[in-house]
DRENPA-3360 file (N, C-alpha, C; in nm, 2 decimals, always signed):
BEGIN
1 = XXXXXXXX = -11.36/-10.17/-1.19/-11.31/-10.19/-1.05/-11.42/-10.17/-0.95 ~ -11.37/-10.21/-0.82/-11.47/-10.14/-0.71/-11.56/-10.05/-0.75 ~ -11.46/-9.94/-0.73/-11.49/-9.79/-0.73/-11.42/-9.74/-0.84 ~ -11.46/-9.61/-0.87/-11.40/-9.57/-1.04/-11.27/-9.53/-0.98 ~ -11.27/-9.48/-0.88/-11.10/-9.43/-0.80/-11.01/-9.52/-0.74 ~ -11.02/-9.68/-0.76/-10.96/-9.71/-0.67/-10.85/-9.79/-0.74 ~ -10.79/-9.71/-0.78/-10.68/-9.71/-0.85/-10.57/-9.81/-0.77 ~ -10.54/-9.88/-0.69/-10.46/-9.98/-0.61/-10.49/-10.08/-0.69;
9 = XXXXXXXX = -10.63/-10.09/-0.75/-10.65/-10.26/-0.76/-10.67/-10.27/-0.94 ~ -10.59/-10.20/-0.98/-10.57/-10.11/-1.15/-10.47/-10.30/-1.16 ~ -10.37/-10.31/-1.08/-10.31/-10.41/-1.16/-10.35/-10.55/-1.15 ~ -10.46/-10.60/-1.07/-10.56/-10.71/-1.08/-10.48/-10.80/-1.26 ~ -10.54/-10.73/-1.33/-10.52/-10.73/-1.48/-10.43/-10.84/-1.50 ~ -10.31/-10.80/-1.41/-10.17/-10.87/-1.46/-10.13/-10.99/-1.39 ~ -10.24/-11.02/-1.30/-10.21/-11.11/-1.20/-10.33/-11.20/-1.21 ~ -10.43/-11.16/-1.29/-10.55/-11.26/-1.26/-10.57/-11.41/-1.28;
17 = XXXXXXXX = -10.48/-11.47/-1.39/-10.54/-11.58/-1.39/-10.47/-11.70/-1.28 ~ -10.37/-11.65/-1.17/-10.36/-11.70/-1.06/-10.44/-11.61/-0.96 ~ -10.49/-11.50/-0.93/-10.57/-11.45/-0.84/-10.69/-11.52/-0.83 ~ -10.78/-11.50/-0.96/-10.92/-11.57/-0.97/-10.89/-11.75/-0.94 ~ -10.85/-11.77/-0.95/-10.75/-11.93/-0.93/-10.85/-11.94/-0.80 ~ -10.79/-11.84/-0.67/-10.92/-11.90/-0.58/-10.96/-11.76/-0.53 ~ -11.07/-11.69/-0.60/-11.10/-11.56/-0.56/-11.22/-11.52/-0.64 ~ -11.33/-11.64/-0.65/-11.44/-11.59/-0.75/-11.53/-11.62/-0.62;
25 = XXXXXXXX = -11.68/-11.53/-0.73/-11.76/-11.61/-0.57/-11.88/-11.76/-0.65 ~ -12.00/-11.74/-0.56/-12.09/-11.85/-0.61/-12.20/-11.83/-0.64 ~ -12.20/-11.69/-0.65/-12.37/-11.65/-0.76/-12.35/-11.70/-0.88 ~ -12.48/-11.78/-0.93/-12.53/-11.79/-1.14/-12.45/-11.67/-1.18 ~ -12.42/-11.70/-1.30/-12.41/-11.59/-1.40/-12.48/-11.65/-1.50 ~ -12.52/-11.58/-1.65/-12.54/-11.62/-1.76/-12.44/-11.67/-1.82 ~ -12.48/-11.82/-1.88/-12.43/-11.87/-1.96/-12.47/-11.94/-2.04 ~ -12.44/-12.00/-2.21/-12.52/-12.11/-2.30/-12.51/-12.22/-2.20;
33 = XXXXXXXX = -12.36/-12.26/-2.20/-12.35/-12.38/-2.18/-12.34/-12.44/-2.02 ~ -12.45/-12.53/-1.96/-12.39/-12.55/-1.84/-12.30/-12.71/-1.83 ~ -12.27/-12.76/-1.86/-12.14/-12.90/-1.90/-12.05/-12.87/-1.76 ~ -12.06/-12.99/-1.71/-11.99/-13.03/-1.59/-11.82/-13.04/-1.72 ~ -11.73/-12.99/-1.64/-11.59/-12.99/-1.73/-11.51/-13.09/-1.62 ~ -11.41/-13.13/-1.67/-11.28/-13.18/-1.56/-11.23/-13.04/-1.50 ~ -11.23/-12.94/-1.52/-11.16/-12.82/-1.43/-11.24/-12.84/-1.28 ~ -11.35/-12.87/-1.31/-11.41/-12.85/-1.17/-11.37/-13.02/-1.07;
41 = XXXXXXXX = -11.32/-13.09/-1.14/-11.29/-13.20/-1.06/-11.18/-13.14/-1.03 ~ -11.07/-13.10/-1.07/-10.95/-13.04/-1.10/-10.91/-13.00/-0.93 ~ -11.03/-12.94/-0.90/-10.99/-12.81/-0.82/-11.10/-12.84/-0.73 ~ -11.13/-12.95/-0.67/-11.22/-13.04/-0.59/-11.16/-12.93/-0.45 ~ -11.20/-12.90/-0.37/-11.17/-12.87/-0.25/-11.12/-12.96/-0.11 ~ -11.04/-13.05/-0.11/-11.05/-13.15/-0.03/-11.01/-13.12/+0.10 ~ -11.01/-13.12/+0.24/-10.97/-13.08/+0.35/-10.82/-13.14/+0.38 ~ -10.78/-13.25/+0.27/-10.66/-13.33/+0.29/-10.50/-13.26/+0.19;
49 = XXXXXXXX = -10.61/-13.17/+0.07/-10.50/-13.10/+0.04/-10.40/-13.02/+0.02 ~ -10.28/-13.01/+0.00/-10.19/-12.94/+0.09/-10.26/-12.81/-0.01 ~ -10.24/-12.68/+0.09/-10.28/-12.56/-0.03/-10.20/-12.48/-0.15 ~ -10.11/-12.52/-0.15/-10.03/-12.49/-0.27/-10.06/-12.59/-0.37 ~ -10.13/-12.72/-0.32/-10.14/-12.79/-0.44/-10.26/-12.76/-0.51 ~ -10.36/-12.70/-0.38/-10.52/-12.61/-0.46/-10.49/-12.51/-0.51 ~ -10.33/-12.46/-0.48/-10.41/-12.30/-0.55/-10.31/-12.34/-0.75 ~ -10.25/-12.47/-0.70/-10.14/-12.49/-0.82/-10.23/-12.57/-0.92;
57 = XXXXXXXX = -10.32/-12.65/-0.87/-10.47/-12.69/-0.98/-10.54/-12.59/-1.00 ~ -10.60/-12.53/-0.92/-10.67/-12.42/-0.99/-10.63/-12.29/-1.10 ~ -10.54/-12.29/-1.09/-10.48/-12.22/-1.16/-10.44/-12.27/-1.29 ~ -10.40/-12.40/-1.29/-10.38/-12.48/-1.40/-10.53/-12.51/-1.46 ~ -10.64/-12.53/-1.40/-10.76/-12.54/-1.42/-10.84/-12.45/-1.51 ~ -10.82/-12.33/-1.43/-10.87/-12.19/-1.51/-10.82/-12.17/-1.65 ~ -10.68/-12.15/-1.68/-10.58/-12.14/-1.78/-10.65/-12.22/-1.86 ~ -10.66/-12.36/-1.89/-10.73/-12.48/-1.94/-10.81/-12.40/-2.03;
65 = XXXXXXXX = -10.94/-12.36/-1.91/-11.08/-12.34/-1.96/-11.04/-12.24/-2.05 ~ -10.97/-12.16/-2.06/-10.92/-12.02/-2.14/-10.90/-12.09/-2.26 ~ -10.79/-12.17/-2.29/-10.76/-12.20/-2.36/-10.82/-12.29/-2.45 ~ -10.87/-12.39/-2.42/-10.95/-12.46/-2.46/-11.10/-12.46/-2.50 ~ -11.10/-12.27/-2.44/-11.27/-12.25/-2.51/-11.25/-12.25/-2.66 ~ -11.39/-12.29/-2.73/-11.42/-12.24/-2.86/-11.46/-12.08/-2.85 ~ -11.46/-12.07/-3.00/-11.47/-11.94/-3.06/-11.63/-11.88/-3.00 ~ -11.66/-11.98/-3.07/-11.84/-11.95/-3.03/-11.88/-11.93/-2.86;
73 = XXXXXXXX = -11.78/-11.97/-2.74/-11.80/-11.95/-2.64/-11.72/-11.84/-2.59 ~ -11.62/-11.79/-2.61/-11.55/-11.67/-2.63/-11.62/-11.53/-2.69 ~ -11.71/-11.58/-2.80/-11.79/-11.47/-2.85/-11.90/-11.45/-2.79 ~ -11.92/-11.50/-2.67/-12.02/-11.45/-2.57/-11.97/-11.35/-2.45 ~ -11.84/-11.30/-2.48/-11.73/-11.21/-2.41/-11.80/-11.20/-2.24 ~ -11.83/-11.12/-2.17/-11.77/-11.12/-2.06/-11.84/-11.27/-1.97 ~ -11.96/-11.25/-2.03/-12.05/-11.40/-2.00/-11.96/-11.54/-1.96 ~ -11.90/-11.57/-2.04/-11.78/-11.68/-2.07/-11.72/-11.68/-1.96;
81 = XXXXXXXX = -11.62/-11.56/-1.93/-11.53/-11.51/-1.86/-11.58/-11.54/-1.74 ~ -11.69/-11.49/-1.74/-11.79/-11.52/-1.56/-11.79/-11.65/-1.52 ~ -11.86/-11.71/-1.62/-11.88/-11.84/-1.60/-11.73/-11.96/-1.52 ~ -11.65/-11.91/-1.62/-11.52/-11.95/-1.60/-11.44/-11.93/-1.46 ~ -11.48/-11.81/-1.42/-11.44/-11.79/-1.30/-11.55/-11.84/-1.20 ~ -11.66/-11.84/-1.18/-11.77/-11.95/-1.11/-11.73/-12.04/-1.08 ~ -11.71/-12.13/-1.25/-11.73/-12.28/-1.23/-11.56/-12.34/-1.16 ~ -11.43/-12.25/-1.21/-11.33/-12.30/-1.14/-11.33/-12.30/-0.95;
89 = XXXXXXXX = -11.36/-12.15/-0.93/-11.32/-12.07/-0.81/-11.40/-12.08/-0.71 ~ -11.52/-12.18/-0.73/-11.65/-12.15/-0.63/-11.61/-12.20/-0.50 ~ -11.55/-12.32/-0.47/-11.58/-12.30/-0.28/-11.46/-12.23/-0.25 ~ -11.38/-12.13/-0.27/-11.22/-12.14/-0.22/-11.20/-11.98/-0.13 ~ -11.31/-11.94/-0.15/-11.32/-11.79/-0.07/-11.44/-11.77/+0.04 ~ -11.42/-11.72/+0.18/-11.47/-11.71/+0.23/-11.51/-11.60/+0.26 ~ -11.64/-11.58/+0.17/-11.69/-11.43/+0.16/-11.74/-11.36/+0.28 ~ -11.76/-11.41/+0.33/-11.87/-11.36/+0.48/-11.77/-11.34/+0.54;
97 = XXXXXXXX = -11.67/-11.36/+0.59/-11.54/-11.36/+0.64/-11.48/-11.24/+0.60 ~ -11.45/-11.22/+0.48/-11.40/-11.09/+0.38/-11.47/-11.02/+0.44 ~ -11.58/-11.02/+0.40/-11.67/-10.89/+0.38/-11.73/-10.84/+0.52 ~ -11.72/-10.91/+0.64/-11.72/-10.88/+0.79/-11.62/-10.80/+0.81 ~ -11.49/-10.84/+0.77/-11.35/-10.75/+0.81/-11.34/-10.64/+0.71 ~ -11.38/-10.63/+0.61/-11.41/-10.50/+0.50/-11.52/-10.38/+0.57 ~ -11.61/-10.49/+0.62/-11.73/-10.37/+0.68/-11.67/-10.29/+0.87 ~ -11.59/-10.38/+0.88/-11.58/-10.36/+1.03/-11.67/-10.41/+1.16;
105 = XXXXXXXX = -11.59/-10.46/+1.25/-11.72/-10.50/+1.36/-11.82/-10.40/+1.43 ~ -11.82/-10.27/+1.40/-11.86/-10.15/+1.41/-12.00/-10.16/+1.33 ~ -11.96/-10.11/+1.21/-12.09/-10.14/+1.13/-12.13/-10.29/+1.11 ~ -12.05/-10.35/+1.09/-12.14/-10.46/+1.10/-12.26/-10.54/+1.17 ~ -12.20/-10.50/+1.29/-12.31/-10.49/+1.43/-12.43/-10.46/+1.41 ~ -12.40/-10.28/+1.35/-12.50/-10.24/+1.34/-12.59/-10.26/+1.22 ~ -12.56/-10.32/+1.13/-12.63/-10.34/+1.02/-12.72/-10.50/+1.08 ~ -12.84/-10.45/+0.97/-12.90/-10.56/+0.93/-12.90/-10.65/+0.89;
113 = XXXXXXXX = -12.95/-10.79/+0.90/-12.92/-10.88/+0.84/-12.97/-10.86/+0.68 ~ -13.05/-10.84/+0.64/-13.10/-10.76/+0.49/-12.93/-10.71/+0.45 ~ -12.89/-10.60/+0.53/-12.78/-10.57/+0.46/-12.64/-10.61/+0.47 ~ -12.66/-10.68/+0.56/-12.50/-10.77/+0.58/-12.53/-10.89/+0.45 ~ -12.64/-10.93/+0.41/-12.64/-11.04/+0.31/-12.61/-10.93/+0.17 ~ -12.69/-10.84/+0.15/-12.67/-10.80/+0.04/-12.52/-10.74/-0.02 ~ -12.45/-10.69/+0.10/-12.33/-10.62/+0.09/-12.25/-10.77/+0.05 ~ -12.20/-10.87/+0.11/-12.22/-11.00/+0.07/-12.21/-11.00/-0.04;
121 = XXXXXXXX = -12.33/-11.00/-0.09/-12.37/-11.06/-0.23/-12.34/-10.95/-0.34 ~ -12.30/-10.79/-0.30/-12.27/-10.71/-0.41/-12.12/-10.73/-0.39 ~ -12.01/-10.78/-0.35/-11.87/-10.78/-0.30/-11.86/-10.86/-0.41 ~ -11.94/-11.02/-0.40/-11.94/-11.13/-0.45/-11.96/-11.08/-0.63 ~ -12.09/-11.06/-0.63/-12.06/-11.01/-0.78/-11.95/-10.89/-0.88 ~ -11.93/-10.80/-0.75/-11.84/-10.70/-0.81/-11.68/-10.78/-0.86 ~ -11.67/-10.86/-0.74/-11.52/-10.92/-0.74/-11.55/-11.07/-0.92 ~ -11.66/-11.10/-0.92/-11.68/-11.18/-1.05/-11.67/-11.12/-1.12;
129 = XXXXXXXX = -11.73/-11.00/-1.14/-11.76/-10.94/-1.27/-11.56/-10.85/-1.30 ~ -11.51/-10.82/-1.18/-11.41/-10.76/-1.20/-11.27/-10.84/-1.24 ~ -11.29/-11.01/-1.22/-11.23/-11.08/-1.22/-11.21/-11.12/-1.39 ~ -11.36/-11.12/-1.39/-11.36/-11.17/-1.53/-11.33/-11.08/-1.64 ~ -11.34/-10.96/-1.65/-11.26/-10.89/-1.70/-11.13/-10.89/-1.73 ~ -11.04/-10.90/-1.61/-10.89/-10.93/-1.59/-10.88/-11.03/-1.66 ~ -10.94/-11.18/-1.67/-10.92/-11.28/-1.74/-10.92/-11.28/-1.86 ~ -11.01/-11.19/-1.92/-11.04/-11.22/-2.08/-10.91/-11.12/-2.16;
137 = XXXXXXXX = -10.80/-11.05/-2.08/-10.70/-11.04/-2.14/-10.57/-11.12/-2.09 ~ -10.61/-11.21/-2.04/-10.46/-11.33/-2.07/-10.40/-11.34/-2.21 ~ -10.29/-11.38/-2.15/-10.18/-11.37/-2.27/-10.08/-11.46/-2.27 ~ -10.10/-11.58/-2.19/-10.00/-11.64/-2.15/-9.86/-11.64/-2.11 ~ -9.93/-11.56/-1.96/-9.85/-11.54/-1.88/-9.78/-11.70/-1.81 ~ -9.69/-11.73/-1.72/-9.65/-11.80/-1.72/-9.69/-11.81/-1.54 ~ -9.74/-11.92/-1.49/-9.78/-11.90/-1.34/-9.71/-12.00/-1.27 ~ -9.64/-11.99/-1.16/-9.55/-12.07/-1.10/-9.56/-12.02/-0.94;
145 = XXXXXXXX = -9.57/-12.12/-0.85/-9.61/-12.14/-0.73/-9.47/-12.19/-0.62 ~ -9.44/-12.07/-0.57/-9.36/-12.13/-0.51/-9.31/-12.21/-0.35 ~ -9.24/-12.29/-0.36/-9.22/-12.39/-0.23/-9.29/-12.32/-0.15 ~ -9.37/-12.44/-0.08/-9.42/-12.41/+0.02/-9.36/-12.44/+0.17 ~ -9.41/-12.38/+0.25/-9.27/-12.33/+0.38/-9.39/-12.43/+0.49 ~ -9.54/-12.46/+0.49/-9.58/-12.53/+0.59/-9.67/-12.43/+0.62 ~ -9.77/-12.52/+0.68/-9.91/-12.46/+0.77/-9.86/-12.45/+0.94 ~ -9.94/-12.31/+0.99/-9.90/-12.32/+1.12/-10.02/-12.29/+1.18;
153 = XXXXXXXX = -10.01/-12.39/+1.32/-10.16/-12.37/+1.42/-10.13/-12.32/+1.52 ~ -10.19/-12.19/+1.53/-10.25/-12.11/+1.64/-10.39/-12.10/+1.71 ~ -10.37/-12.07/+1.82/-10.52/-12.07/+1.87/-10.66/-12.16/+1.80 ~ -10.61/-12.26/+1.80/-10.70/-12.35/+1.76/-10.73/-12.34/+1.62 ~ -10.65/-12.25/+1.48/-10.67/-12.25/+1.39/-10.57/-12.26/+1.29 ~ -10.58/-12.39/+1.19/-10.44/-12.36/+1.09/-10.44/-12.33/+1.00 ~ -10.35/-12.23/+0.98/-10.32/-12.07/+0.86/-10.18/-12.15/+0.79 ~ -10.17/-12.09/+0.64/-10.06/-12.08/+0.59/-10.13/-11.99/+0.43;
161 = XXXXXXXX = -9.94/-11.96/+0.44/-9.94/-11.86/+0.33/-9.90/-11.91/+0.23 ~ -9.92/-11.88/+0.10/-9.90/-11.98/-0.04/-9.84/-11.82/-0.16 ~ -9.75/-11.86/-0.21/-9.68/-11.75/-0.29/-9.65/-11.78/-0.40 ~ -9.73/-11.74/-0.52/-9.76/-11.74/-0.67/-9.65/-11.61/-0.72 ~ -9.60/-11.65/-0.80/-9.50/-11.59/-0.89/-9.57/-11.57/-1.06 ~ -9.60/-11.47/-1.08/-9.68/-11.42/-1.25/-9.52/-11.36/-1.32 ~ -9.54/-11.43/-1.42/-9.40/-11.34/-1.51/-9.49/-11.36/-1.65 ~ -9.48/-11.22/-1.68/-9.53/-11.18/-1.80/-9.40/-11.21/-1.90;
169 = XXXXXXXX = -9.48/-11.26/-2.04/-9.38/-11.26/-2.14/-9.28/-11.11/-2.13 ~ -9.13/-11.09/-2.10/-9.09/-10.96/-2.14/-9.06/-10.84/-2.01 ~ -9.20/-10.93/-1.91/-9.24/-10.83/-1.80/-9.17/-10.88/-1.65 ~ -9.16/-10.76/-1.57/-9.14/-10.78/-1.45/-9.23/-10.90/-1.36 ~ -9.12/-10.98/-1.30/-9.23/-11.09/-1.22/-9.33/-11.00/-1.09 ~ -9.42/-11.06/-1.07/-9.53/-11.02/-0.99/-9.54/-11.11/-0.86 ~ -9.53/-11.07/-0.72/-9.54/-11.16/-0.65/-9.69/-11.18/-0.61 ~ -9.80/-11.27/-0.57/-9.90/-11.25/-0.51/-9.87/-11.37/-0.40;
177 = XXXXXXXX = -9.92/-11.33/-0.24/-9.91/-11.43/-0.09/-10.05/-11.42/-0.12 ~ -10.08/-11.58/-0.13/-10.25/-11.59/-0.08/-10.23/-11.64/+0.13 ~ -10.31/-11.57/+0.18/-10.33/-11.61/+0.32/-10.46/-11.69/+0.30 ~ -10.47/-11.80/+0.35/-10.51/-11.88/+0.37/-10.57/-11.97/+0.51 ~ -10.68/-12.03/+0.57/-10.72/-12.05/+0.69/-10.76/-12.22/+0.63 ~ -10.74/-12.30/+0.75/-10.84/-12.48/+0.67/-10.96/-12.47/+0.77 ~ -11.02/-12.49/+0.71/-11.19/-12.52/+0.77/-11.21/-12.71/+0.76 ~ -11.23/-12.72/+0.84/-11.24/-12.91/+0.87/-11.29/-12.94/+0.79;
185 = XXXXXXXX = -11.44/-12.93/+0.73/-11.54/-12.90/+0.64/-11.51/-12.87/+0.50 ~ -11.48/-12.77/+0.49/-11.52/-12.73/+0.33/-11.32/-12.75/+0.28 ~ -11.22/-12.75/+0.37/-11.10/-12.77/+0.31/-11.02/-12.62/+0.33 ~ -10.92/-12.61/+0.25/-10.86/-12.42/+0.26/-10.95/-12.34/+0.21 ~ -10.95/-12.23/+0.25/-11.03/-12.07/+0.23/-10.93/-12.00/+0.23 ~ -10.93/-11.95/+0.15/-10.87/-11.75/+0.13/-10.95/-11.66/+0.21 ~ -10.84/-11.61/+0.31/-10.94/-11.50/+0.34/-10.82/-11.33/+0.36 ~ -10.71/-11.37/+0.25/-10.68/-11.20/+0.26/-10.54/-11.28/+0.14;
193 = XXXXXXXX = -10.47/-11.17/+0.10/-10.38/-11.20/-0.05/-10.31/-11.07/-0.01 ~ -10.18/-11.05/-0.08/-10.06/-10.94/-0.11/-10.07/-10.99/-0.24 ~ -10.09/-10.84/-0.30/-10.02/-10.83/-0.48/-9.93/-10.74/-0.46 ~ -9.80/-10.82/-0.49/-9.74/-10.69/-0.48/-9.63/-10.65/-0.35 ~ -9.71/-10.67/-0.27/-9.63/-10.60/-0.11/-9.79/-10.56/-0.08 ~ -9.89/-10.54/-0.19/-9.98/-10.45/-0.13/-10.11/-10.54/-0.06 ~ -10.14/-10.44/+0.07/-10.24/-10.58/+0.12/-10.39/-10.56/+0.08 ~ -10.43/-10.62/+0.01/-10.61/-10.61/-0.01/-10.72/-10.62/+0.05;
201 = XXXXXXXX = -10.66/-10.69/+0.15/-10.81/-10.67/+0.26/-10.77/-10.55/+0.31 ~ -10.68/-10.48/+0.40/-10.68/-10.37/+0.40/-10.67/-10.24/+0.30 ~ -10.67/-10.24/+0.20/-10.71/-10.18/+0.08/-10.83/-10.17/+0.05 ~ -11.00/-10.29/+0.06/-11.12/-10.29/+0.09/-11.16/-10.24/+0.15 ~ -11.04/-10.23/+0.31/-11.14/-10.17/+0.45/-11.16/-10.07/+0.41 ~ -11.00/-9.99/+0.38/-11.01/-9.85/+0.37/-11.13/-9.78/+0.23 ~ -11.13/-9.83/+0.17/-11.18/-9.78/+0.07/-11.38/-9.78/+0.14 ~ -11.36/-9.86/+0.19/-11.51/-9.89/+0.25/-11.53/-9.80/+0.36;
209 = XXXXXXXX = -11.45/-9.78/+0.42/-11.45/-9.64/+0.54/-11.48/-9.51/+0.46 ~ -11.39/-9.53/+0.40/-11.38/-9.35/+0.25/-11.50/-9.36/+0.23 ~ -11.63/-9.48/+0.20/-11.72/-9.47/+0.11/-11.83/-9.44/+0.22 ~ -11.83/-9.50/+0.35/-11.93/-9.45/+0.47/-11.90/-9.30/+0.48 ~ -11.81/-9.24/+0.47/-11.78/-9.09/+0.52/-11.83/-9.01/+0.41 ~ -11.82/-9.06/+0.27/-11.88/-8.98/+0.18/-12.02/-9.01/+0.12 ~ -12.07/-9.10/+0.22/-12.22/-9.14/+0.20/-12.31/-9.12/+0.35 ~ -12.23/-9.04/+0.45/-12.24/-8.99/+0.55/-12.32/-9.10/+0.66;
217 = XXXXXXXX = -12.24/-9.24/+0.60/-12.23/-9.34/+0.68/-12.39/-9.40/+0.66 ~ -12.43/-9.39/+0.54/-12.53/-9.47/+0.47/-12.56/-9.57/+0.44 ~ -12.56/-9.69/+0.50/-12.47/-9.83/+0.43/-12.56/-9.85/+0.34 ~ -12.71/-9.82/+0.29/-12.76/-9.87/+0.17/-12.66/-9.80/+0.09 ~ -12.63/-9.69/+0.05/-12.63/-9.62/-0.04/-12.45/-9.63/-0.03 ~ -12.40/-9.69/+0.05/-12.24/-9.73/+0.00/-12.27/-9.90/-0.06 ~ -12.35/-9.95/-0.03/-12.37/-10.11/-0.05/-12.41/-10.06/-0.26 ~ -12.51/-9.99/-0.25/-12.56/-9.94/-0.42/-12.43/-9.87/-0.46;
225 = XXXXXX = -12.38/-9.80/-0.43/-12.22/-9.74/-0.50/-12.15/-9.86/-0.54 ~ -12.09/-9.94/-0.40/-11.99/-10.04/-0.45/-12.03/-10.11/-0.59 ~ -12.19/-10.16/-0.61/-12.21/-10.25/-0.69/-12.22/-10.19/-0.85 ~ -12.27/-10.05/-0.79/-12.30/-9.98/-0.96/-12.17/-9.91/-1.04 ~ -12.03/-9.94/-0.91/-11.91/-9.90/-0.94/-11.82/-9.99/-1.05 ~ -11.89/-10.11/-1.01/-11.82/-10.26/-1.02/-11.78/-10.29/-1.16;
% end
């Protein structure tokens, strides 16, 4: 996880292969194989798509790649997993966005560009590496998206919310709300999710405040925690 404590985000696990759906970032990882797949046409980002229908391909997309790996790519364990969540998830999160409202406009100000990129880039890989984990114990869960209710424009910006239903074989259904923003350009972005009832960007912040206070507001040395926690 994040942090070894941060026990909120313990049920990721149960919810991932619609979370990672659009919640990976775009650093390389290691892999054998690099093969353009149909998953990544799958889950094309188009500015014209309604967003239940991206997060309802992607998610169909990811599952795919699960399922349809070979042995011999599977047996490269978390590698695979990485990859998988890359090659589906890459433009659908707006990391800089995240991770500006995680750091606060406080510190963020005050940080560097050096460390506004790197904090960035450790978010990005912690959230891959934590993702892919979650994935490589699917079980065929059953993932179902429900009606969508409509995009709404405010202040010159239009937001909607998209609500995924996880029912485990046996298990209590799971709700996850992706929040959502459309960028003219790159199409929908994620930029906050409820698992649960619980909200995760505000579950980030806080845990990121906890980690300036016990690093006596060090941001190198909470930017090296987060990552070596991951």
């Amino acid at each position: 996880m994040m942090f070894s404590h941060f026990n909120g985000l313990k049920s990721f696990a149960k919810v991932l292969p619609a979370f990672v759906a659009l919640t990976a970032a775009f650093s390389p990882v290691s892999y054998a194989a690099e093969n353009t797949t149909e998953a990544q046409v799958l889950v094309e980002n188009n500015p014209d798509t309604s967003p239940d229908i991206l997060v309802s391909k992607a998610s169909d997309a990811l599952i795919e790649q699960i399922n349809s790996a070979s042995a011999e790519d599977k047996a490269l364990g978390l590698a695979f997993y990485e990859h998988v969540v890359e090659q589906t998830v890459g433009p659908f999160v707006d990391f800089e966005t995240i991770a500006y409202r995680v750091m606060g406009r406080d510190v963020y100000d005050k940080a560097s560009d050096d460390q506004r990129s790197a904090f960035v880039e450790t978010f990005k890989q912690s959230l891959i590496r934590t993702y892919a984990k979650g994935i490589s114990t699917y079980n065929d869960q059953s993932v179902k998206v429900a009606p969508f209710d409509g995009a709404v424009t405010k202040n010159g910006t239009t937001r909607a919310k998209v609500e995924v239903i996880i029912q485990p074989k046996g298990g209590k259904p799971f709700p996850i709300v992706y929040s959502m923003f459309k960028n003219e350009s790159k199409g929908w972005m994620l930029e906050n999710m409820h698992l649960d009832g619980v909200n995760v960007g505000s579950t980030f912040r806080n845990q990121f405040t906890q980690s300036m206070k016990d690093h006596k507001n060090d941001l190198d040395q909470v930017i090296q925690s987060w990552g070596a926690s991951s």
